[in-house]
PDB file of N, CA, C and O in Angstrom:
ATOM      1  N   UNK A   1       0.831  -1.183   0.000  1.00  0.00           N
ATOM      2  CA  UNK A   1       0.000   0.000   0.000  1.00  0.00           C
ATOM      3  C   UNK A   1       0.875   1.245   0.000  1.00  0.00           C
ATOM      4  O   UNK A   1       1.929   1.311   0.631  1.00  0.00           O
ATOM      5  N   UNK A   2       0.447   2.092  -0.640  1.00  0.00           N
ATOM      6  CA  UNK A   2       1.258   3.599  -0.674  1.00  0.00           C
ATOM      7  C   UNK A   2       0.783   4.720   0.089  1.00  0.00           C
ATOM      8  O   UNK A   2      -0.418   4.697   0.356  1.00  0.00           O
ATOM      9  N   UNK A   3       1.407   5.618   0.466  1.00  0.00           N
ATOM     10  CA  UNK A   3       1.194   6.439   1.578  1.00  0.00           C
ATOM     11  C   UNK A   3      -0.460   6.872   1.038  1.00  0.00           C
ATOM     12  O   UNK A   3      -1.070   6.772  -0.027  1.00  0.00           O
ATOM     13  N   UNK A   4      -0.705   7.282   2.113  1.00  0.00           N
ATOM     14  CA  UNK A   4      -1.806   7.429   2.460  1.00  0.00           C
ATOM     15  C   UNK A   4      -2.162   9.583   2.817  1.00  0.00           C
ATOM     16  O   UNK A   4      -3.251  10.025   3.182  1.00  0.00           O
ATOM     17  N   UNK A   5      -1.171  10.258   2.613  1.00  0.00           N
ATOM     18  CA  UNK A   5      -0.823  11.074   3.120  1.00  0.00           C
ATOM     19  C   UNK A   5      -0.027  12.162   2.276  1.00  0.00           C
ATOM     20  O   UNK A   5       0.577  11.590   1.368  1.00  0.00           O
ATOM     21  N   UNK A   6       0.170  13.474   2.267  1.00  0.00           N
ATOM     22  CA  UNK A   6       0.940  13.797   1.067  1.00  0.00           C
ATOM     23  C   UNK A   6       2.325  14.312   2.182  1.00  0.00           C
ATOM     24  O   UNK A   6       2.111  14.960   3.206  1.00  0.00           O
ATOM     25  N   UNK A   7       3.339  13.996   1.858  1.00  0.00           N
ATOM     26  CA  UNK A   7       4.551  14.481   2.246  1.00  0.00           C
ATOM     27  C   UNK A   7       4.873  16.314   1.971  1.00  0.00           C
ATOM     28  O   UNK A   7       4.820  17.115   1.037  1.00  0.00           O
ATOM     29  N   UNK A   8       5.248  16.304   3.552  1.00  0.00           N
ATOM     30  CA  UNK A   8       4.991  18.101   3.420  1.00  0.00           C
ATOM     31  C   UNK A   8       5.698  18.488   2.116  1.00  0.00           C
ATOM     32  O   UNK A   8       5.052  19.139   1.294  1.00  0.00           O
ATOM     33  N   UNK A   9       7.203  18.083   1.802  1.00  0.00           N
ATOM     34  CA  UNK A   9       7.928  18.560   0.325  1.00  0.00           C
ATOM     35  C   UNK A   9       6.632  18.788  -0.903  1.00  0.00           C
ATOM     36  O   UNK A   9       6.197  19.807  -1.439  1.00  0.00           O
ATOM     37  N   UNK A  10       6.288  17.375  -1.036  1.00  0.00           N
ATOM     38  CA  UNK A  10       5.014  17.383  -2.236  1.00  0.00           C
ATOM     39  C   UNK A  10       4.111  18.244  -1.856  1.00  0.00           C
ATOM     40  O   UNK A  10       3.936  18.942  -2.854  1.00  0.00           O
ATOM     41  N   UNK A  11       3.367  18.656  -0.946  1.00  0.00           N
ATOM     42  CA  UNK A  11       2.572  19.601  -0.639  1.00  0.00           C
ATOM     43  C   UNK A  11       2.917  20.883  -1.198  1.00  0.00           C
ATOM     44  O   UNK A  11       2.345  21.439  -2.135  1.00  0.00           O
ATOM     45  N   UNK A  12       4.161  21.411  -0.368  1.00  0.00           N
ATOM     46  CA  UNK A  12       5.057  22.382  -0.658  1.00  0.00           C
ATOM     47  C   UNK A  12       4.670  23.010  -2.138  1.00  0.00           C
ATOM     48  O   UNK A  12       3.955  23.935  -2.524  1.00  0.00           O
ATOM     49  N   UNK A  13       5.525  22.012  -2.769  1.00  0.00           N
ATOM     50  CA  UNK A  13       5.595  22.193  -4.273  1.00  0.00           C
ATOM     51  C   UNK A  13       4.295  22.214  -4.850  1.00  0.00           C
ATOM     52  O   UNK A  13       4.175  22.845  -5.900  1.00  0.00           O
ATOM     53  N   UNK A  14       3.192  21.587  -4.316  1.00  0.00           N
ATOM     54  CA  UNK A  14       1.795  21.998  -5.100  1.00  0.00           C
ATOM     55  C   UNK A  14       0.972  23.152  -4.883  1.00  0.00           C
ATOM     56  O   UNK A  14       0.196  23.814  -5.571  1.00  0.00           O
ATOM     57  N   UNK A  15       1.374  23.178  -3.757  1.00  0.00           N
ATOM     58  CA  UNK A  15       0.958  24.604  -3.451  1.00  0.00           C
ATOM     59  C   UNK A  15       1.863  26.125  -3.818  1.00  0.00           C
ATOM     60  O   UNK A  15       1.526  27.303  -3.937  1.00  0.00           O
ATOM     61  N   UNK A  16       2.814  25.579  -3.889  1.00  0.00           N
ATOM     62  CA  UNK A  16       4.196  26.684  -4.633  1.00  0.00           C
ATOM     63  C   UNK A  16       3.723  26.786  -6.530  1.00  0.00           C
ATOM     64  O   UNK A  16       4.160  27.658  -7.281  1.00  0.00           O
ATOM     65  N   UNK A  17       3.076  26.033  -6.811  1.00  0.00           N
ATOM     66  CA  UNK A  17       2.598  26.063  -8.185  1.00  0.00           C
ATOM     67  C   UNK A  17       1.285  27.029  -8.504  1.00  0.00           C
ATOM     68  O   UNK A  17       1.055  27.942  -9.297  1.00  0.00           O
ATOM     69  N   UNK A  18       0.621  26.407  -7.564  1.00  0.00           N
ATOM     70  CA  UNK A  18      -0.572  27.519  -7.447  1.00  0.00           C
ATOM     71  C   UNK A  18      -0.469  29.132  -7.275  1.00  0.00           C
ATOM     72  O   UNK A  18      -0.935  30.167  -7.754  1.00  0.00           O
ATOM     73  N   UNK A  19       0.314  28.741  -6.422  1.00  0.00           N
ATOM     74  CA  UNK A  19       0.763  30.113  -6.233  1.00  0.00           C
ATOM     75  C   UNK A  19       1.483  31.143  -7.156  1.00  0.00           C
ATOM     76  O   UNK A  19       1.562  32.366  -7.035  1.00  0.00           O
ATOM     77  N   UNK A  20       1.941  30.384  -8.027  1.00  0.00           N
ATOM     78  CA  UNK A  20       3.087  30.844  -9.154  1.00  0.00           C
ATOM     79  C   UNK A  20       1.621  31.270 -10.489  1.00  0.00           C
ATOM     80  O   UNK A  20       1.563  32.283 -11.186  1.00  0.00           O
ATOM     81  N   UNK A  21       0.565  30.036 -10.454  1.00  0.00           N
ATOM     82  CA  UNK A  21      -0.554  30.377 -11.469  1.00  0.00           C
ATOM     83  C   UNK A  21      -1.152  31.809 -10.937  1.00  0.00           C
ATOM     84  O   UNK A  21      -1.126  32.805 -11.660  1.00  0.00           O
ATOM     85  N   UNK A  22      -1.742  31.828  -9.489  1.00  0.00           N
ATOM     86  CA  UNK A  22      -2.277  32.902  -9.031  1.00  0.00           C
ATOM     87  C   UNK A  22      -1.460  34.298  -9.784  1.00  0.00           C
ATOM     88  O   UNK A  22      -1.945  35.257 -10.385  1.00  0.00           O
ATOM     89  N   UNK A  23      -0.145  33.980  -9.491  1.00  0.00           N
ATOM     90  CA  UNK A  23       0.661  35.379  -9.355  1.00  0.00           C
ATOM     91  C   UNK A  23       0.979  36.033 -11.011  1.00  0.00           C
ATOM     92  O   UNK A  23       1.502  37.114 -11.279  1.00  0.00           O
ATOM     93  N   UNK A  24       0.516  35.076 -11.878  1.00  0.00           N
ATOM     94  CA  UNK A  24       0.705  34.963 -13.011  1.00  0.00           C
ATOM     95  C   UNK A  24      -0.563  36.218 -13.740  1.00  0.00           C
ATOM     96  O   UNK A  24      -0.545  36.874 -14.782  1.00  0.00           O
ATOM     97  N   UNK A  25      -1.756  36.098 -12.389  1.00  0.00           N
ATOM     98  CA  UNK A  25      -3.092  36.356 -12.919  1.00  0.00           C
ATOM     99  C   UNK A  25      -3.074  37.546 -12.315  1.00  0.00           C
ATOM    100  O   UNK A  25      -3.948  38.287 -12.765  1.00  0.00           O
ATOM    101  N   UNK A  26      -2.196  38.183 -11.182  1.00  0.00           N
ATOM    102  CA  UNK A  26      -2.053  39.420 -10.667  1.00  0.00           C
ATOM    103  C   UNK A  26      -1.934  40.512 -11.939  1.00  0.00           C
ATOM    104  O   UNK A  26      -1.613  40.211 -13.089  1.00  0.00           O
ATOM    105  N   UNK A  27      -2.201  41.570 -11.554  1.00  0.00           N
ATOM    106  CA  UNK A  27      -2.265  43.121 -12.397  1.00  0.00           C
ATOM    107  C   UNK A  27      -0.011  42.404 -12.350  1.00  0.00           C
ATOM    108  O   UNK A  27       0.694  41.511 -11.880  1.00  0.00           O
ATOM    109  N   UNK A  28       0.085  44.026 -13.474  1.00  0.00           N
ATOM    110  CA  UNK A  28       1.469  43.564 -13.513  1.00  0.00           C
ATOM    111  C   UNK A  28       2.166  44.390 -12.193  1.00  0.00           C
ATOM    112  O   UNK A  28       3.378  44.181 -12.138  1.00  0.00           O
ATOM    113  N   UNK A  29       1.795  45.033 -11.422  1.00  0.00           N
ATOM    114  CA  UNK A  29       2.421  45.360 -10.332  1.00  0.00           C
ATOM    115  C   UNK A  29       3.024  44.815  -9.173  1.00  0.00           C
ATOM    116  O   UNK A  29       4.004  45.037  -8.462  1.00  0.00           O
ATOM    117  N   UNK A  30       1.722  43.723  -9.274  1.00  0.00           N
ATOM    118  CA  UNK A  30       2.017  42.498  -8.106  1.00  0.00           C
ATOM    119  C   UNK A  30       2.534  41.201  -8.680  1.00  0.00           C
ATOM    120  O   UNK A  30       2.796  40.263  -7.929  1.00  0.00           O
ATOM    121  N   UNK A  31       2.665  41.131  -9.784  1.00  0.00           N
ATOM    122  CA  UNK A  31       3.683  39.921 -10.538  1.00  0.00           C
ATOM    123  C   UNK A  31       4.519  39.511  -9.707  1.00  0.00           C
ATOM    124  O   UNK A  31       4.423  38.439  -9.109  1.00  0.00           O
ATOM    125  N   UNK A  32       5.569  40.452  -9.566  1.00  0.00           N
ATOM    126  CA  UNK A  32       6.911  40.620  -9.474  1.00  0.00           C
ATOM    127  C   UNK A  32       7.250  40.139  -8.409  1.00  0.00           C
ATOM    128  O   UNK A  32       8.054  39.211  -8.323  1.00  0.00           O
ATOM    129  N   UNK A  33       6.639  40.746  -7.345  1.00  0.00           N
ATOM    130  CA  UNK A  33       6.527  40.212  -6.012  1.00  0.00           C
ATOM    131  C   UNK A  33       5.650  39.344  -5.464  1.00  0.00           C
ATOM    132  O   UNK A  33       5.580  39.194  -4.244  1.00  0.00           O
ATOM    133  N   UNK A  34       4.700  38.519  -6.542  1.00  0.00           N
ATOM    134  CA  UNK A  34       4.108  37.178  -5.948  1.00  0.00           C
ATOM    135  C   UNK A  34       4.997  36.204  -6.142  1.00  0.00           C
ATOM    136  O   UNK A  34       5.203  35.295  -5.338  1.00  0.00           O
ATOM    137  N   UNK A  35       5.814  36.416  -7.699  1.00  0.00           N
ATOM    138  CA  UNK A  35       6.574  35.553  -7.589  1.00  0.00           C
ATOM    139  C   UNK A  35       7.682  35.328  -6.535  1.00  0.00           C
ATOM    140  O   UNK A  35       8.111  34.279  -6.055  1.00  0.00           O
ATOM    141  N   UNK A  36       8.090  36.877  -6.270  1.00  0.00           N
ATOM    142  CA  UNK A  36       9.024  36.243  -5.156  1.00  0.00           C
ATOM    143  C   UNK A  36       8.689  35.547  -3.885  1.00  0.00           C
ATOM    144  O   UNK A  36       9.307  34.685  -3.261  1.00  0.00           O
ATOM    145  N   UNK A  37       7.237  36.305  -3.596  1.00  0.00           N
ATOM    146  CA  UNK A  37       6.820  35.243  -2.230  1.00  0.00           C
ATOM    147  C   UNK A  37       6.714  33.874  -2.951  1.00  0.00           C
ATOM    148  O   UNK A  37       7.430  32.967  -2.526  1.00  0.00           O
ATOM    149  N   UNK A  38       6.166  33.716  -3.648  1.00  0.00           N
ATOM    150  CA  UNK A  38       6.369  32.075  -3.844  1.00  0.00           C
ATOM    151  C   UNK A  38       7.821  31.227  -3.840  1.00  0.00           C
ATOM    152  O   UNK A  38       8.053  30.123  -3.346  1.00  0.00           O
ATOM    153  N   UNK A  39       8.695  32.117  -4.550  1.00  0.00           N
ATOM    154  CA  UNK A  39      10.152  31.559  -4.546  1.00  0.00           C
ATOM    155  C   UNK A  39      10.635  31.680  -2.558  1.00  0.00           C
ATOM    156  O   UNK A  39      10.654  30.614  -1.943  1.00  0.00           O
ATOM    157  N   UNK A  40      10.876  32.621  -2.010  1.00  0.00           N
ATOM    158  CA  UNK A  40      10.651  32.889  -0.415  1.00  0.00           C
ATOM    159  C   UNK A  40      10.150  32.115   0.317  1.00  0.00           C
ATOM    160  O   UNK A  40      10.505  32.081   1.495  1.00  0.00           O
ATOM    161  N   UNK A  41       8.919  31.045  -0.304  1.00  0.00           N
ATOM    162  CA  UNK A  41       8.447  30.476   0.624  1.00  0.00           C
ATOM    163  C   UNK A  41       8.687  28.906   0.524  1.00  0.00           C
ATOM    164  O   UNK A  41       8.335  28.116   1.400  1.00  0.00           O
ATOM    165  N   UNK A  42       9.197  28.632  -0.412  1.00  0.00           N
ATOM    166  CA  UNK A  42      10.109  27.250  -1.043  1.00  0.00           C
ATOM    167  C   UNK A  42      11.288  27.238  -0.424  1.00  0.00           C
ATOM    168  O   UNK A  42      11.618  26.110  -0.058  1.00  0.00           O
ATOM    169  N   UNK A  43      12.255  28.333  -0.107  1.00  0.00           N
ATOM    170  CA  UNK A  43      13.447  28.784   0.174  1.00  0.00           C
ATOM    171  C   UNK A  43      13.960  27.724   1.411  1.00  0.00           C
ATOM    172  O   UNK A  43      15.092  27.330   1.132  1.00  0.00           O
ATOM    173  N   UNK A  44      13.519  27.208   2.556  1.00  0.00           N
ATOM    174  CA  UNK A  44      13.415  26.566   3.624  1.00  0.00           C
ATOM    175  C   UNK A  44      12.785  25.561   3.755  1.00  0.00           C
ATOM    176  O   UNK A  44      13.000  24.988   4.823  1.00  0.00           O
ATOM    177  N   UNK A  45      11.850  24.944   2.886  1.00  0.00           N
ATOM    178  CA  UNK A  45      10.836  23.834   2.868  1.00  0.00           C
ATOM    179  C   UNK A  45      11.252  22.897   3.178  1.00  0.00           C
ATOM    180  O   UNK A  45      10.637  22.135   3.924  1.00  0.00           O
ATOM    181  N   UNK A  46      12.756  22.577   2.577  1.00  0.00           N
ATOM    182  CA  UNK A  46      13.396  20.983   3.272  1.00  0.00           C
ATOM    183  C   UNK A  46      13.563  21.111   4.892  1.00  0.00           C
ATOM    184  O   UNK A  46      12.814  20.439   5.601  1.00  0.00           O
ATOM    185  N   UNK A  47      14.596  22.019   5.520  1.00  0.00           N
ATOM    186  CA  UNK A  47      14.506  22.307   6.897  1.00  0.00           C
ATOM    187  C   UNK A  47      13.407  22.443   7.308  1.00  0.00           C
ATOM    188  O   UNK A  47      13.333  21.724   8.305  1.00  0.00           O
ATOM    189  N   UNK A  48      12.477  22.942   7.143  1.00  0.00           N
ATOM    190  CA  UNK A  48      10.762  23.174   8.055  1.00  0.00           C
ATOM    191  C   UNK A  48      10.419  22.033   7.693  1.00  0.00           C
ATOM    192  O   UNK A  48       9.329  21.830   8.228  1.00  0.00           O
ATOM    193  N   UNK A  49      10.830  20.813   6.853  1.00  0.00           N
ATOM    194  CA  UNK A  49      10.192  19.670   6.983  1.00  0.00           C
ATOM    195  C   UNK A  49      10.061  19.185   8.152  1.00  0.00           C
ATOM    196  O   UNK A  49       9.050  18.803   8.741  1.00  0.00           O
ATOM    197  N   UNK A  50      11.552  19.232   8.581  1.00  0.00           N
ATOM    198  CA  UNK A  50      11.320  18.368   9.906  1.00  0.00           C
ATOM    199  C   UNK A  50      10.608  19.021  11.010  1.00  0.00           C
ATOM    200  O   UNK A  50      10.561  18.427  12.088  1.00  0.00           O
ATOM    201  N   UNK A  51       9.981  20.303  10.867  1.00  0.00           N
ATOM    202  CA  UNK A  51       9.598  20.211  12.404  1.00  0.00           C
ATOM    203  C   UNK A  51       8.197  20.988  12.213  1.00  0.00           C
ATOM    204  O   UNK A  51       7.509  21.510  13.090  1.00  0.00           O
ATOM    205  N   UNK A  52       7.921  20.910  10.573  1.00  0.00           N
ATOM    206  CA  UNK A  52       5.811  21.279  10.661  1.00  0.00           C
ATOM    207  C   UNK A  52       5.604  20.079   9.629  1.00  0.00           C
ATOM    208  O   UNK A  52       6.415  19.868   8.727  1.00  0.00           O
ATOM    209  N   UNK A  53       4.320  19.214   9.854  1.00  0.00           N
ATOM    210  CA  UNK A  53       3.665  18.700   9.389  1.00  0.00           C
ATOM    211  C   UNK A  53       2.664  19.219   8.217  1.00  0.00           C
ATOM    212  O   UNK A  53       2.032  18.446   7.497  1.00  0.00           O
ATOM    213  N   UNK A  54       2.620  20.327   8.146  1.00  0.00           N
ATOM    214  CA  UNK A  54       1.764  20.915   7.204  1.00  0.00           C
ATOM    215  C   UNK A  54       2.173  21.639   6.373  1.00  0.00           C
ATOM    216  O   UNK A  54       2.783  22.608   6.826  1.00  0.00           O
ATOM    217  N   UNK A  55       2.071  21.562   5.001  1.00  0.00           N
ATOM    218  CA  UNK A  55       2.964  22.193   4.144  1.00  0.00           C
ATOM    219  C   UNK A  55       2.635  23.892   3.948  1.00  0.00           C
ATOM    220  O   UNK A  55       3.519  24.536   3.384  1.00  0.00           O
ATOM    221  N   UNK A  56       1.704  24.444   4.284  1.00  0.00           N
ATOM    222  CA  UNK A  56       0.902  25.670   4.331  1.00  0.00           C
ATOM    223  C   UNK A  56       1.869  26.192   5.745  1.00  0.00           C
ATOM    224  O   UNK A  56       2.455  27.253   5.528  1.00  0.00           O
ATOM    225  N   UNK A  57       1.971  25.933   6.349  1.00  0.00           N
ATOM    226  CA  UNK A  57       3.203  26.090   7.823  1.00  0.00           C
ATOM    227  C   UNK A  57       4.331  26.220   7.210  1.00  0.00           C
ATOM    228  O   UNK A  57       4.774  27.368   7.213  1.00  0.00           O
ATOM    229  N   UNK A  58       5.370  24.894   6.324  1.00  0.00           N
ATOM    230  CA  UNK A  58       6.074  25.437   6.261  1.00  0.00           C
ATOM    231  C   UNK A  58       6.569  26.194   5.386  1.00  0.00           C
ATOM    232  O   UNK A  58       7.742  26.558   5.299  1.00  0.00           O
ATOM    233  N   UNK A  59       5.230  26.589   4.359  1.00  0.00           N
ATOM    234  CA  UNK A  59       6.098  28.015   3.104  1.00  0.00           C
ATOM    235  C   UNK A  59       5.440  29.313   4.011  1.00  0.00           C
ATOM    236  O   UNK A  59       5.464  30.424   3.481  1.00  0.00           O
ATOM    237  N   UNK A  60       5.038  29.213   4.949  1.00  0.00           N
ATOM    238  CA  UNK A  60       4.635  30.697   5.514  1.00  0.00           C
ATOM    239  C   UNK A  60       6.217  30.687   6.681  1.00  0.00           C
ATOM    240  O   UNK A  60       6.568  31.856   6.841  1.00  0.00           O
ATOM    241  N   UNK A  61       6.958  29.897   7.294  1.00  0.00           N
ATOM    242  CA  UNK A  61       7.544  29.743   7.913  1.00  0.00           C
ATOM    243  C   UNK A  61       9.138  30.645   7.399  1.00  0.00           C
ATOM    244  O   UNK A  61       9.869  31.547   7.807  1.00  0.00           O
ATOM    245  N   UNK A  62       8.996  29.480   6.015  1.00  0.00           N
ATOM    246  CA  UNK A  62      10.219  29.716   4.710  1.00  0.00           C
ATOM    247  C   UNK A  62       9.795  31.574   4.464  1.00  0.00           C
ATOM    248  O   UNK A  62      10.619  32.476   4.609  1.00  0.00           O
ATOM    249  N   UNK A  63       8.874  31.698   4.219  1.00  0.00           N
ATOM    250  CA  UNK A  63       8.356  33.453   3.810  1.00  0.00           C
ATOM    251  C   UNK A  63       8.927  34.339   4.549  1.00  0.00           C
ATOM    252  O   UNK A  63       9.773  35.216   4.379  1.00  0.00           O
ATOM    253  N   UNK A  64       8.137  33.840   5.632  1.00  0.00           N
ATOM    254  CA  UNK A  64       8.668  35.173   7.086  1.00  0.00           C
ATOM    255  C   UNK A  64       9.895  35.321   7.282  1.00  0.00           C
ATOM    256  O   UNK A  64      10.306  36.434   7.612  1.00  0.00           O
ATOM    257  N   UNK A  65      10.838  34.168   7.119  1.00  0.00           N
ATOM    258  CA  UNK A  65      12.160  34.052   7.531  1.00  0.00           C
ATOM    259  C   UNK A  65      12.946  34.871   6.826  1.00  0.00           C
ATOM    260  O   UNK A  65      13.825  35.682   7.119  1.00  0.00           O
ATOM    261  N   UNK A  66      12.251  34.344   5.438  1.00  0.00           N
ATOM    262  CA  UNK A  66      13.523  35.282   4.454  1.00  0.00           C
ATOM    263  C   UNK A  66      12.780  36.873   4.303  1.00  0.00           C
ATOM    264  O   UNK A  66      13.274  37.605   3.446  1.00  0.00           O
ATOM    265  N   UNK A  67      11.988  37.235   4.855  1.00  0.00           N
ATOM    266  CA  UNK A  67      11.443  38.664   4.860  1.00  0.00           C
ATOM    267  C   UNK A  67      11.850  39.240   5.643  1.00  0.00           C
ATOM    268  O   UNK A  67      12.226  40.400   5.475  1.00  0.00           O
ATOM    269  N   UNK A  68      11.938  38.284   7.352  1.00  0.00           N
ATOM    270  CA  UNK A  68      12.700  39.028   8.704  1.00  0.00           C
ATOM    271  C   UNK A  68      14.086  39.722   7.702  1.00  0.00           C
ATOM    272  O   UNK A  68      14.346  40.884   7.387  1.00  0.00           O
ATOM    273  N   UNK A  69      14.861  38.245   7.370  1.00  0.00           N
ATOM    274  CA  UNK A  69      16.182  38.668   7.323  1.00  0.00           C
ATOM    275  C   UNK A  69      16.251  39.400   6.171  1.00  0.00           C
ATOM    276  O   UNK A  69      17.261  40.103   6.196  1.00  0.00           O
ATOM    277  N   UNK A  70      15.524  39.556   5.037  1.00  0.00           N
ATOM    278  CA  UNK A  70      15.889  40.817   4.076  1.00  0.00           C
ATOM    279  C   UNK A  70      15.877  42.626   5.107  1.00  0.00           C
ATOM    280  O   UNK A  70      16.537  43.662   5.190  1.00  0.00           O
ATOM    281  N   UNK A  71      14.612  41.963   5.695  1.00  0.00           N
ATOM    282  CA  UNK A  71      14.469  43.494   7.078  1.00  0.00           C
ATOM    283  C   UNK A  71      15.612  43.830   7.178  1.00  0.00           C
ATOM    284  O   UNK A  71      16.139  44.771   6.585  1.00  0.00           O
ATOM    285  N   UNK A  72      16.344  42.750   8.293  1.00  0.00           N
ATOM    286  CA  UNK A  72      16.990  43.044   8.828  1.00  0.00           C
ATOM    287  C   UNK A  72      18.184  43.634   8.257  1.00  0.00           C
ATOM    288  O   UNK A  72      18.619  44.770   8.441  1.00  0.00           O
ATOM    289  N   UNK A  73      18.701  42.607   7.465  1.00  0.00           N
ATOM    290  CA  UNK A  73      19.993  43.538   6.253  1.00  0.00           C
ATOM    291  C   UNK A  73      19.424  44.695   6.058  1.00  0.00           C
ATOM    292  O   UNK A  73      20.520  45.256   6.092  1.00  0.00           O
ATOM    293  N   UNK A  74      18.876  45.351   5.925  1.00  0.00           N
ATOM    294  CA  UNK A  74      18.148  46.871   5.046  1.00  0.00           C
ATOM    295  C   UNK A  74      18.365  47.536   6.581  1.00  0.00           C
ATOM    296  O   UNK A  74      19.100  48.505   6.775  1.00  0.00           O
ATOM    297  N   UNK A  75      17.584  46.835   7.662  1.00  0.00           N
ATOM    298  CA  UNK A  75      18.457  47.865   9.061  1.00  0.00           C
ATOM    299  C   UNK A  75      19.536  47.935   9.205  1.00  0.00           C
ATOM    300  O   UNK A  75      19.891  49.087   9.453  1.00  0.00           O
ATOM    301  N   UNK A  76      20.508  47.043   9.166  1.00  0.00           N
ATOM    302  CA  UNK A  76      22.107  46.978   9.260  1.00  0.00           C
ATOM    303  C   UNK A  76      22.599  47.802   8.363  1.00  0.00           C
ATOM    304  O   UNK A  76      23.596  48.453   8.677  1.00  0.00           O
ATOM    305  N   UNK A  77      21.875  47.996   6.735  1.00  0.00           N
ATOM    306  CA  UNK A  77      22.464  49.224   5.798  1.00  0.00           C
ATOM    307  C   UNK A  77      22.429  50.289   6.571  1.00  0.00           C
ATOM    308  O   UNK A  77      23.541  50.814   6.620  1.00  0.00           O
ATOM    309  N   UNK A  78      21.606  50.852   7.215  1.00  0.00           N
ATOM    310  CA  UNK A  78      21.241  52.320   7.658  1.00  0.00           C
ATOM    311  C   UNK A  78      22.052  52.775   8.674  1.00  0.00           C
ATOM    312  O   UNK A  78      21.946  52.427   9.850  1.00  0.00           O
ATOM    313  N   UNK A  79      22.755  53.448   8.292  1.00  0.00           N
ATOM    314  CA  UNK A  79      23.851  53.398   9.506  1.00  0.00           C
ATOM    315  C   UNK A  79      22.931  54.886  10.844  1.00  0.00           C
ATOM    316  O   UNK A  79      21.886  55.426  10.483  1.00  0.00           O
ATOM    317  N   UNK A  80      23.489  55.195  12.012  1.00  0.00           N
ATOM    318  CA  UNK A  80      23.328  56.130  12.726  1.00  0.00           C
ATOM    319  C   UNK A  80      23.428  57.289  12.414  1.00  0.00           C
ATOM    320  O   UNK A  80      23.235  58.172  13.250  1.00  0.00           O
TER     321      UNK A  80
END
């Protein structure tokens, strides 16, 4: 018998597709940057495997992370 279940990676990626169709259907303003949240939120998917079960967890996980740390570089540019 074969899994019974979809493996968060496969999830990941089906839902990283959708997302890529959605962003496809955006005005051209928001193109640019759906695609990157979609690429952003793939970015970490193998590591957040191991510790969310749900693949919707871990591309919001993968997202935030690489958004904190773009933040954060852009604060570290700004000097005093």
């Amino acid at each position: 018998m074969g899994r019974s279940f979809v493996s968060v990676r496969l999830g990941v990626r089906s839902i990283a597709e959708r997302w890529a169709r959605v962003a496809k259907k955006l005005g051209r303003e928001d193109q640019k940057p759906a695609a990157e949240l979609t690429g952003l939120a793939k970015n970490h998917s193998s590591a957040a495997f191991f510790g969310c079960d749900n693949p919707l967890e871990a591309m919001i996980f993968s997202a935030l992370l690489e958004i904190r740390r773009n933040q954060a570089e852009k604060d570290d540019d700004v000097g005093p």
